[in-house]
C-alpha positions as CSV (number, residue, x, y, z in Angstrom):
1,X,32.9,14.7,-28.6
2,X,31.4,12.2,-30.7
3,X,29.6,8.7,-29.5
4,X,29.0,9.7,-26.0
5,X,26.3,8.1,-25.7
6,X,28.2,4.8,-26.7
7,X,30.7,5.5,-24.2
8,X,28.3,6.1,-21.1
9,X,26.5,2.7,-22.6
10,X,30.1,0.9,-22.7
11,X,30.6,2.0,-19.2
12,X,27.4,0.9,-18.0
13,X,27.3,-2.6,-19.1
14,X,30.7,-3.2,-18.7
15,X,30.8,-2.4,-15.2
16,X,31.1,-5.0,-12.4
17,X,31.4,-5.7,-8.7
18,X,35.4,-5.9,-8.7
19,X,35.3,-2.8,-10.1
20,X,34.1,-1.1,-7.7
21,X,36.1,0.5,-4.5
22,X,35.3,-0.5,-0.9
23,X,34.1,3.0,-0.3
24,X,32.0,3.0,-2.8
25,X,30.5,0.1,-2.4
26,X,29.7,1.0,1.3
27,X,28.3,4.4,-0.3
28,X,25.8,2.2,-2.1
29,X,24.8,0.3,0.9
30,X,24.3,3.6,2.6
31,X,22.3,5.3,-0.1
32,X,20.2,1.6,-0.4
33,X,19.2,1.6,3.3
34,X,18.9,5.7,3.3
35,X,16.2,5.2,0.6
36,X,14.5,2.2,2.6
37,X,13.9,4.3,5.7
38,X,12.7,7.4,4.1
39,X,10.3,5.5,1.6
40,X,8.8,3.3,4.2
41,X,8.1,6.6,6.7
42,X,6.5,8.1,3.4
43,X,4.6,4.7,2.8
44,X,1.7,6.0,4.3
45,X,1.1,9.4,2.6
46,X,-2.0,10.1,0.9
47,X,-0.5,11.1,-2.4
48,X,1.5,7.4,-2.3
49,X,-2.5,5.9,-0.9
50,X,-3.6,7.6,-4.3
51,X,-0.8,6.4,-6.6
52,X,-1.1,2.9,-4.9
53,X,-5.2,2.6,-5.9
54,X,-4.8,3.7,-9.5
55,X,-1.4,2.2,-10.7
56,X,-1.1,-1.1,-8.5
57,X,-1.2,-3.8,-11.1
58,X,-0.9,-7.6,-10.4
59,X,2.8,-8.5,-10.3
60,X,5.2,-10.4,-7.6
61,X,7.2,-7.0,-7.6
62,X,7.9,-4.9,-3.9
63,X,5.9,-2.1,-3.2
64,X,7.5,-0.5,0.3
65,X,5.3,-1.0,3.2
66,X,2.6,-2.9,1.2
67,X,1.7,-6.7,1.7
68,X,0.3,-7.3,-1.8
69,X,2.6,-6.6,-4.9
70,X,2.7,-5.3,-8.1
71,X,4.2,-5.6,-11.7
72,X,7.9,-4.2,-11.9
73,X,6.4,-1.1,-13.5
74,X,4.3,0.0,-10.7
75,X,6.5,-0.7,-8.1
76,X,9.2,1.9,-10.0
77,X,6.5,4.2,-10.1
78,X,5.4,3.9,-7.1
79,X,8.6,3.4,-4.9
80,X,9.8,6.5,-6.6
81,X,7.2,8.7,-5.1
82,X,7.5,7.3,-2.1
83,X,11.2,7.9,-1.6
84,X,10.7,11.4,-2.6
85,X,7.4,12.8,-0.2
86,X,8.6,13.0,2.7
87,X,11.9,15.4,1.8
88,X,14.2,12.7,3.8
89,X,15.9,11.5,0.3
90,X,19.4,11.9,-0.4
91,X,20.7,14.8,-2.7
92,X,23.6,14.9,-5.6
93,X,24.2,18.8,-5.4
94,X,26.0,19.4,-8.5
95,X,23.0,18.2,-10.8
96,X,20.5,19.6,-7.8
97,X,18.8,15.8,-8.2
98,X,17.2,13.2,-5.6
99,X,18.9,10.3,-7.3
100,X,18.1,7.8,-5.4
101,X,14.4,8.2,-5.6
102,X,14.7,6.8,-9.2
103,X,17.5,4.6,-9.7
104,X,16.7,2.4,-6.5
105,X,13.2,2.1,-7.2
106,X,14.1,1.0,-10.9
107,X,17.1,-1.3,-10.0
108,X,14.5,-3.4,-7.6
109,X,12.1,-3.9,-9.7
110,X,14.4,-4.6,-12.9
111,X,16.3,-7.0,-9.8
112,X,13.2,-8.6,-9.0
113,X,12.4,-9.5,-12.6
114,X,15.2,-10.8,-13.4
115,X,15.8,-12.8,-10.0
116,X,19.2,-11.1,-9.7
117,X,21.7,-11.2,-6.7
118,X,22.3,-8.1,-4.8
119,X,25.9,-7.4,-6.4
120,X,23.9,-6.4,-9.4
121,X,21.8,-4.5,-7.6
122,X,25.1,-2.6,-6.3
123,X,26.7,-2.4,-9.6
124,X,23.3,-0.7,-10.9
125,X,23.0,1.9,-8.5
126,X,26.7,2.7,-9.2
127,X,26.2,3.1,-12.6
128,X,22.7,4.6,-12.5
129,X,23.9,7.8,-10.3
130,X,27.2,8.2,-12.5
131,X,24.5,8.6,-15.5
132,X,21.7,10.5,-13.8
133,X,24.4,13.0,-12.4
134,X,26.6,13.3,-15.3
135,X,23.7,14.3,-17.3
136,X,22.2,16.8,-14.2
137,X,25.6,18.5,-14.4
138,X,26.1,18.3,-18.1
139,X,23.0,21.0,-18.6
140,X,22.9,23.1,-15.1
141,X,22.4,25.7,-14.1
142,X,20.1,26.2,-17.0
143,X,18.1,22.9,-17.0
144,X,16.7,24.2,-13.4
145,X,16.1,27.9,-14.7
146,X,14.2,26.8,-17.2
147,X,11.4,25.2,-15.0
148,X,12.9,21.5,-15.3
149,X,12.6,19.1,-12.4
150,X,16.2,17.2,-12.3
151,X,14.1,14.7,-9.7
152,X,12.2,13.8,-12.6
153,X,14.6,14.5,-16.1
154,X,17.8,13.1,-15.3
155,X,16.9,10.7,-12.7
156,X,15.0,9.3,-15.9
157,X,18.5,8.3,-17.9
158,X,19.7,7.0,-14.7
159,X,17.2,4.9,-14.1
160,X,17.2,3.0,-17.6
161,X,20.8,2.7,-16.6
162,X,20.6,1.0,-13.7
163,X,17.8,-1.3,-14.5
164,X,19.6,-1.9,-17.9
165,X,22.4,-2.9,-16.1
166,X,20.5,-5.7,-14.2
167,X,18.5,-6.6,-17.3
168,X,21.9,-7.7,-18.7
169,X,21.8,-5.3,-21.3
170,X,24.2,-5.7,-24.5
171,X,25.5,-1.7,-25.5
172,X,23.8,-1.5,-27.8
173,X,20.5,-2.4,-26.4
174,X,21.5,0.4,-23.7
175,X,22.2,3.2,-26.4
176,X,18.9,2.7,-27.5
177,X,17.4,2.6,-23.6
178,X,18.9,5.7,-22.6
179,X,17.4,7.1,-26.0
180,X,14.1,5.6,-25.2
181,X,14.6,7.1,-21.7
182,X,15.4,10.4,-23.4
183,X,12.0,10.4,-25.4
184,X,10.0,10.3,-21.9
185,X,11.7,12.8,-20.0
186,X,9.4,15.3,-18.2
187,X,8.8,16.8,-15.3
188,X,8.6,20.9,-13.8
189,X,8.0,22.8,-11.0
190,X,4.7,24.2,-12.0
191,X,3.6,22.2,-9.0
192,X,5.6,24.9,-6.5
193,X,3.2,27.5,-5.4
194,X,0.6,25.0,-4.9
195,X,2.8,22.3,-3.4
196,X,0.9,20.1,-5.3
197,X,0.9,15.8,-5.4
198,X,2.8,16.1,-8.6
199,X,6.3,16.6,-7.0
200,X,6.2,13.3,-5.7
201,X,4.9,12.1,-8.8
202,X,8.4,12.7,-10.8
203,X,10.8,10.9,-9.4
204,X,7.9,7.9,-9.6
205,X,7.4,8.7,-13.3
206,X,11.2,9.1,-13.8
207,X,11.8,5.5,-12.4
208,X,8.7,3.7,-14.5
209,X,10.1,5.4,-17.9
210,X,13.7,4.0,-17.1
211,X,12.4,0.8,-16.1
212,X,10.1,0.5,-19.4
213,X,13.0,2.3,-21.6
214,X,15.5,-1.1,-19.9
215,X,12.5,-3.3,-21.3
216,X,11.9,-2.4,-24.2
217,X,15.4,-2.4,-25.3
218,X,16.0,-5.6,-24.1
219,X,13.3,-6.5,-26.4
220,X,14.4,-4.9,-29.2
221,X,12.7,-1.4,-29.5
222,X,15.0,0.9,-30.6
223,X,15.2,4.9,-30.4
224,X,18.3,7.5,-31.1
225,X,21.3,5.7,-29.8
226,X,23.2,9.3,-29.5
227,X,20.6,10.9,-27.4
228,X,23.5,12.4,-24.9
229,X,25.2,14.4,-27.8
230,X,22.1,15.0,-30.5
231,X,21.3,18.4,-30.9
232,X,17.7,17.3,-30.5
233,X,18.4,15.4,-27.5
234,X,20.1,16.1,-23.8
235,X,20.8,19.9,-25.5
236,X,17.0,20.5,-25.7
237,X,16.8,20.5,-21.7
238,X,19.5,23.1,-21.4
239,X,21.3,25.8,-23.1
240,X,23.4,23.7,-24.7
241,X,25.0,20.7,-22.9
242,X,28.8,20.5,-21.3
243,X,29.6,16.6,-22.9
244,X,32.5,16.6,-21.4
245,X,30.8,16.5,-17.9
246,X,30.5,12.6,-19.0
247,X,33.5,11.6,-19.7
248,X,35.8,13.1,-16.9
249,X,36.5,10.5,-14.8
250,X,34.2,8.1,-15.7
251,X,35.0,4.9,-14.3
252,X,37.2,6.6,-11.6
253,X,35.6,9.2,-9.9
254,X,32.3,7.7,-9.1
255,X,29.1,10.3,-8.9
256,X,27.4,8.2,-5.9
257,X,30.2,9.0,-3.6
258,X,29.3,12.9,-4.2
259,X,25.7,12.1,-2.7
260,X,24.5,13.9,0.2
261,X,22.4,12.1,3.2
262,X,19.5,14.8,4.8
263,X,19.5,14.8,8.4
264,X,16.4,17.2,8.6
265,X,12.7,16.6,7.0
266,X,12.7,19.7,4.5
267,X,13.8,20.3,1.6
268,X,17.5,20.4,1.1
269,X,17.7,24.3,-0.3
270,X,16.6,25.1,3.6
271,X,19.4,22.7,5.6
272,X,22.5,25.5,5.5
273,X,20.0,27.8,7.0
274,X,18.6,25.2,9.8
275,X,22.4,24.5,10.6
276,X,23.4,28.5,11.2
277,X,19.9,28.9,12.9
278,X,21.1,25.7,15.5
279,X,24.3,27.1,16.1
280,X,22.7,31.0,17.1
281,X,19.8,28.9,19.3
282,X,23.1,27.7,21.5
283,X,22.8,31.6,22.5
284,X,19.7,30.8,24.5
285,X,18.5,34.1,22.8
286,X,14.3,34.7,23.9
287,X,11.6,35.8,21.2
288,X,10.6,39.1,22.9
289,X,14.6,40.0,22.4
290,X,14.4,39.4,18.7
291,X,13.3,42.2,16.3
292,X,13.7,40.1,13.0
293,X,15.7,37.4,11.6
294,X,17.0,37.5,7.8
295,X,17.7,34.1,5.8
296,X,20.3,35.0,3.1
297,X,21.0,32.7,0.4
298,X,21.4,31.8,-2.9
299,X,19.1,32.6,-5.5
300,X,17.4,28.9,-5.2
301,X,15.9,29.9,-1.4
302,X,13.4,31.3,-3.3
303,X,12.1,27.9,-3.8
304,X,11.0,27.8,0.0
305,X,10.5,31.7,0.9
306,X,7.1,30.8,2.0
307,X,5.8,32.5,5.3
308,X,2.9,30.4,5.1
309,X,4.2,26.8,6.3
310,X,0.1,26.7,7.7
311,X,-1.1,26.0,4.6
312,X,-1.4,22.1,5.5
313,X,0.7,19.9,7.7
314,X,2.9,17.7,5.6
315,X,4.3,19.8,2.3
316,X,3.5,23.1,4.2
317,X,6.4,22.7,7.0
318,X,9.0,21.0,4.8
319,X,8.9,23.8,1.7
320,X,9.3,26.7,4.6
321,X,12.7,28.4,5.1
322,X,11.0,30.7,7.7
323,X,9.4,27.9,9.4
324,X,12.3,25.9,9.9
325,X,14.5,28.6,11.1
326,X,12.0,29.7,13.2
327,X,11.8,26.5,14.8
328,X,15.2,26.0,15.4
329,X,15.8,29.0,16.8
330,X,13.2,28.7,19.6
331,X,13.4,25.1,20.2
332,X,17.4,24.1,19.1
333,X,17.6,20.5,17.9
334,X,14.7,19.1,20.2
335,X,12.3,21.4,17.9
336,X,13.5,20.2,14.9
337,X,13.7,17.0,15.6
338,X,10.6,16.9,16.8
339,X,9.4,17.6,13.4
340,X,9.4,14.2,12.3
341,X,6.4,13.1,13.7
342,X,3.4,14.4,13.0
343,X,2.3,15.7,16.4
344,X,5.5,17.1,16.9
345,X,5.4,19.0,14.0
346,X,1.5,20.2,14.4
347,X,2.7,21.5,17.9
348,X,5.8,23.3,15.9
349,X,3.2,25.0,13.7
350,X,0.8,25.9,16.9
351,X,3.4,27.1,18.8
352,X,2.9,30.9,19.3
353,X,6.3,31.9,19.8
354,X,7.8,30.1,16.1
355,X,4.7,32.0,14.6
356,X,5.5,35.3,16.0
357,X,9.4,34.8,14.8
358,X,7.9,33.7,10.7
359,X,6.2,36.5,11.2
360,X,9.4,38.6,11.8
361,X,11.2,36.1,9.3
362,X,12.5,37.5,5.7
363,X,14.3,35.4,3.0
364,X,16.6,37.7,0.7
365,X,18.5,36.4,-2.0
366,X,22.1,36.9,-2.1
367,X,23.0,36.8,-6.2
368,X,26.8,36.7,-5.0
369,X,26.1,33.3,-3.6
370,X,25.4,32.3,-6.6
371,X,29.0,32.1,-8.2
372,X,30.3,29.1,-5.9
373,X,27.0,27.2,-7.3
374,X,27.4,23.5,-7.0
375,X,30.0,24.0,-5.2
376,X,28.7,25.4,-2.2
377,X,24.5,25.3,-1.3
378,X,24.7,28.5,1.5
379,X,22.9,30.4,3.7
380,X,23.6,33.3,6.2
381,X,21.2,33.4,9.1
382,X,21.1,37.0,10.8
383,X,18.8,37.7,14.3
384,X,18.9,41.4,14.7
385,X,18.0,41.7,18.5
386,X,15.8,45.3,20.0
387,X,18.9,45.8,22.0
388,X,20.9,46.9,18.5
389,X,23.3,43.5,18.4
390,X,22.9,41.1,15.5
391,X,24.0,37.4,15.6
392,X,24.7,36.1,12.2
393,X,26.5,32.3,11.2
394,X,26.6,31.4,7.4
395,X,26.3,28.3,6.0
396,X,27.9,27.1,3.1
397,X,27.4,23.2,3.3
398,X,24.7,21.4,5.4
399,X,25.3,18.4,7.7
400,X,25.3,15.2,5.6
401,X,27.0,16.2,2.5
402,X,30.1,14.5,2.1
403,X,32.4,17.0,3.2
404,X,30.4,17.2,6.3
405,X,29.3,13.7,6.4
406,X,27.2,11.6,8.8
407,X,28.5,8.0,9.4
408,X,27.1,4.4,8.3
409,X,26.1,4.4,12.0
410,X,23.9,7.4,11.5
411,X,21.7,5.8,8.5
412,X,21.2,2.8,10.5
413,X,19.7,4.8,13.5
414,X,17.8,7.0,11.4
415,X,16.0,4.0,9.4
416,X,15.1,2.5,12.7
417,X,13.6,5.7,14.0
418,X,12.0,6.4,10.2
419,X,10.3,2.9,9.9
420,X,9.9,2.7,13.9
421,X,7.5,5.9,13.6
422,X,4.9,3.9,11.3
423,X,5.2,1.1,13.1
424,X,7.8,-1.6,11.6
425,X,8.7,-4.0,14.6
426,X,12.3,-4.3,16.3
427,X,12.8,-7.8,14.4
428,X,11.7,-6.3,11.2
429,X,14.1,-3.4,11.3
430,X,16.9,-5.9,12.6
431,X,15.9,-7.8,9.4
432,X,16.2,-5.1,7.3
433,X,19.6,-3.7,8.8
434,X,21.1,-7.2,8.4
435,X,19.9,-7.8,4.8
436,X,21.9,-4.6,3.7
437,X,24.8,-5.7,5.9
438,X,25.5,-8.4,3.4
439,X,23.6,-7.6,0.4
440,X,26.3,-8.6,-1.7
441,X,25.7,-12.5,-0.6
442,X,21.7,-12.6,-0.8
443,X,19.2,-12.4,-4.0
444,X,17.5,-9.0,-4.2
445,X,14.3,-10.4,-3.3
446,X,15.9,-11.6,-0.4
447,X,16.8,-7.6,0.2
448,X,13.0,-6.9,-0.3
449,X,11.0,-9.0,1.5
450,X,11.0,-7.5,4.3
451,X,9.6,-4.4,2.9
452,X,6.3,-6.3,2.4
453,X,5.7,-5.3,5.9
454,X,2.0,-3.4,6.2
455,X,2.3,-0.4,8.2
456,X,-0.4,-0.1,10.8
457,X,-0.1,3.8,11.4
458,X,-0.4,7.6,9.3
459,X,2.4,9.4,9.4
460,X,0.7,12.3,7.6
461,X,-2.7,12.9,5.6
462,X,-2.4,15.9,2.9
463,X,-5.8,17.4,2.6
464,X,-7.2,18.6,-0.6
């Protein structure tokens, strides 16, 4: 299992447009306009305000949902925080990463830079998730166990991938960038019990180190160029690392098409259980007959068993599996849709009766759930009514993974409802839908430009 890193690099730079299928070049479209709804509805978070004020350096780069622009670097950086805060971003479940937080972010900037066409752009996000999820799988489970953030480690060899492959660069060059990538990777979850700004900070941070890793190849800075199979590389994030997870299929069986599209605003650990908890609330079962509800899942629910979604209005809501059952249950899909917008969501929170049932909420972990892991994410949702009945429905895939996938159709309508809820104009959003319609004919600044938009309203303040 020698020169894998040359390999990955090979496949990388020698990848092009007529290589790719129709399906997945639609995938990429999906994933590109996915990310450009969630990112502008997170535009307007504090933590991306912050980020904005202290990285924002003169450039002719995109920042989403800001007028003035940047250099390439911040725009990564800050475009990949932005995807990622309002837990709306699509998910690879196998290497438990938010890909597209990273690679996109990266692949604009590098496309902006370079004044490339959107077929590169394509061809970069292609290649980018094939790295980023090749190398997630390559060390999991252990990566995660260990306290790594796959958001922010992986998604940083992806990224150098992706904006490598718009930078034009040779193999060599990209050996050395996904070495130079390698160097920088970082990124835990010491931020959890907190819910602290650094989450978002990551994926940011992952897509400004593979940006500047692409650069600096191209300009001859050189690192390892076996980082992948060095014993004091990828293996240091893992207990040991599975090479072969890069090689099967490469070329063929392309990672992107394995990505998952969220259809609710949490994190993606919680969706089984809002699914099972939709289809018991068709029961049109009241709180006073409910004694107690158990969420069952997989040992990675403990990542969101908090019965304290109160503790402020944006992260708060999103990291509670309580909370979000709770609300579907009493309120079906009209209460968790309603969670999108901010009052919507603060009446979820004030709402006596979705208290009362987190109150009576418990989240157990299930260690037999574990042995289907990637395969399946799932969750058993049980309401044990006064009466002695219990209603249970298990999970094991949420809506919007692609064996239970939403359509084109669907990412269209929720980027318009995403950018309409801070603001962005009919004609704007018609832009936007068009530009991706035929991204493969336009230059990717023509992609971006309507991103420049300046959103006029707060989605959500996080108070500190």
């Amino acid at each position: 299992m020698e020169k894998i890193t040359r390999r990955v690099a090979d496949f990388v730079v020698g990848l092009t447009f007529d290589d790719l299928p129709q399906q997945v070049v639609e995938k990429a479209r999906a994933c590109l306009l996915d990310y450009f709804g969630y990112a502008v509805y997170g535009s307007t978070a504090r933590p991306i305000d912050i980020l904005f004020r202290v990285l924002a350096e003169p450039g002719d780069c995109t920042v989403i949902g800001r007028a003035r622009t940047t250099s390439g670097l911040s725009a990564a950086f800050i475009n990949g925080a932005m995807g990622h805060v309002a837990e709306l971003d699509d998910t690879h479940r196998q290497s438990m990463a938010h890909i597209g937080d990273s690679i996109i972010p990266a692949a604009l900037a590098a496309g902006e830079i370079a004044d490339t066409d959107g077929k590169s752009l394509l061809v970069a996000m292609v290649a980018g998730y094939d790295v980023a999820a090749r190398a997630g799988e390559s060390v999991m489970p252990s990566h995660y166990y260990r306290g790594w953030h796959p958001s922010a480690t992986v998604n940083t060899l992806g990224a150098a991938a992706a904006a490598g492959s718009v930078l034009g660069l040779s193999g060599l060059q990209m050996q050395h960038a996904i070495g130079i990538a390698g160097t920088q990777m970082c990124g835990n979850f010491a931020h959890v019990p907190e819910r602290g700004m650094a989450k978002d900070l990551n994926p940011g941070r992952a897509a400004f180190s593979g940006l500047l890793a692409a650069l600096l190849a191209k300009a001859g800075f050189t690192a390892s160029t076996d980082f992948l199979e060095n014993r004091h590389g990828l293996a240091m994030y893992g207990d040991g690392v599975r090479l072969e997870c890069f090689l099967e299929g490469l070329g063929e069986d392309f990672k992107i098409l394995e990505v998952s599209h969220k259809v609710y605003t949490a994190c993606r650990h919680i969706h089984s259980a809002i699914d099972a908890a939709l289809e018991i609330s068709r029961y049109g079962l009241s709180v006073p007959e409910i004694d107690a509800v158990e969420i069952e899942s997989w040992s990675h629910i403990a990542f969101c068993d908090d019965p304290n979604p109160w503790r402020d209005e944006w992260y708060g809501p999103r990291f509670s599996a309580q909370f979000n059952v709770a609300v579907a249950l009493v309120h079906g899909e009209a209460g968790v849709d309603a969670l999108f917008e901010p009052e919507g969501c603060s009446r979820m929170l004030r709402d006596p009766d979705v208290r009362r049932l987190v109150e009576r909420t418990e989240v157990v972990v299930n260690p037999d759930m574990d042995r289907d892991f990637p395969g399946i994410w799932p969750a058993k949702v049980s309401v044990l009514l006064r009466d002695g009945r219990t209603v249970s429905v298990r999970k094991d895939l949420a809506r919007g993974e692609p064996e239970v996938p939403v359509s084109y159709g669907y990412i269209v309508q929720k980027f318009r409802r995403l950018s309409g809820l801070v603001g962005m104009p009919t004609d704007v959003q018609d832009a936007t839908v068009e530009a991706l319609d035929k991204v493969h004919e336009l230059r990717v600044r023509e992609v971006t430009q309507t991103l420049r938009w300046e959103p006029q309203v707060v989605v959500h303040s996080v108070d500190r």
